[in-house]
C-alpha positions, 0 to 999 in steps of 0.5 A: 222118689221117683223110680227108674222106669225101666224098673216101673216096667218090671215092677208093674209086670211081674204078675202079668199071666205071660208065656213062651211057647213054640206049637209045631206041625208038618209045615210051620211052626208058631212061636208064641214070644208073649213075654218080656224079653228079659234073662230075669223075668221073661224070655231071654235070647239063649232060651229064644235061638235054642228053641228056634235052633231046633225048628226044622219047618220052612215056614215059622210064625211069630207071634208077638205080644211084649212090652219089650226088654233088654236090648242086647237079649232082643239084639241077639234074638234078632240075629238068630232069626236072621240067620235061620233058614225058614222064612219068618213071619211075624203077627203083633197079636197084641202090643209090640213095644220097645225092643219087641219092635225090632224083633218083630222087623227082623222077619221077612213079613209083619202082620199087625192085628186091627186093634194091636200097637207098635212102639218105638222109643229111646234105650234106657238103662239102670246105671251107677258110678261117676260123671265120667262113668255116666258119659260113657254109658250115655254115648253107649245109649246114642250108639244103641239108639243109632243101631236101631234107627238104621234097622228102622231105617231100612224098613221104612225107608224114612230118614234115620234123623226122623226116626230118631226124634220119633224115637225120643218121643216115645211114638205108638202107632195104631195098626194102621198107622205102623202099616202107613210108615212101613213098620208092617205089611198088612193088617189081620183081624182081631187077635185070640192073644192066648196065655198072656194078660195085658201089660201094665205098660205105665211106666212108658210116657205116652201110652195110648187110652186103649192100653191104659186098663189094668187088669187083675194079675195072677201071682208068679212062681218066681216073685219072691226071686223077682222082689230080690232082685229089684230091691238090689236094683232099687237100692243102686238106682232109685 
């Protein structure tokens, strides 16, 4: 039986090295979001504003490497570095997939690293229930997939219905090509993406050759709570 993929992609990470961290000094401070973005099994959106609420600097790195989440967690962690003074500057260290792509556009600025990826793609969601219950979460999905196509919209200056097709097809760009559709502004140098092992990113359909290697993973101090969660997971969506 073929598993859900939002469920591949938590199952295949779980004991990915991963890390949030924030590093300051008199005038900036760097957030290392090197995690999924997740209440469960990564950084969630309270833990993110809280540590970003407490930031005082003028100037805030953020420094990205995550294969994404759940969405409504990296919609408020949009809001909250929207409405935070300090200007924000975010670096794709590594990849920069699914939710973590408009994280990553929420800043003023973004620099991707040569040799790093920005993915964009179509909600997905673990559901259960009736015809009529499964209607209701797929026009919730359109209404999500709409929201950030206009988000993506506005920072390309691309047609919101040609986003959305590249949404459906699971697009990856390259460093140069995020810069050539406006999802970045400039292109760094190699990153030293510190703390954080490569994602497993095999649940995604298209990922591209470069991503695809797969590391030794270290366990995790929380994986028995993990594998109980997605046992009830898989039990109401296989």
């Amino acid at each position: 039986m073929k598993r859900n993929p939002l469920l591949n992609l938590i199952r295949a990470n779980m004991d990915r090295p991963r890390s949030f961290k924030v590093a300051a000094s008199d005038e900036q401070t760097t957030i290392y979001l090197y995690d999924a973005i997740d209440p469960w099994w990564g950084i969630s959106a309270e833990a993110f504003a809280q540590q970003l609420n407490a930031i005082e600097t003028p100037n805030i790195n953020l420094r990205i490497n995550s294969p994404g989440g759940d969405v409504f967690e990296a919609r408020a962690i949009v809001t909250a570095i929207k409405q935070h003074p300090a200007n924000v500057k975010a670096y794709v260290d590594g990849v920069a997939a699914s939710a973590a792509s408009y994280i990553a556009l929420a800043a003023t600025e973004v620099e991707i690293a040569d040799g790093a990826f920005f993915m964009i793609h179509k909600g997905w969601t673990i559901e259960m229930g009736n015809a009529d219950d499964l209607r209701k979460t797929a026009g919730l999905l359109d209404k999500i997939d709409d929201s950030i196509a206009n988000d993506y919209a506005a920072r390309t200056g691309k047609p919101k219905d040609e986003l959305l097709a590249l949404m459906a097809a699971e697009t990856w760009y390259s460093a140069a090509e995020a810069k050539d559709i406006g999802f970045a502004d400039h292109i760094g140098g190699s990153a030293d993406v510190e703390n954080a092992g490569q994602w497993n990113l095999s649940a995604y359909a298209r990922v591209p050759k470069a991503l695809t290697d797969k590391p030794e993973p270290s366990p995790t101090r929380d994986r028995a709570a993990l594998e109980r969660r997605m046992a009830m997971l898989e039990r109401i969506a296989p």
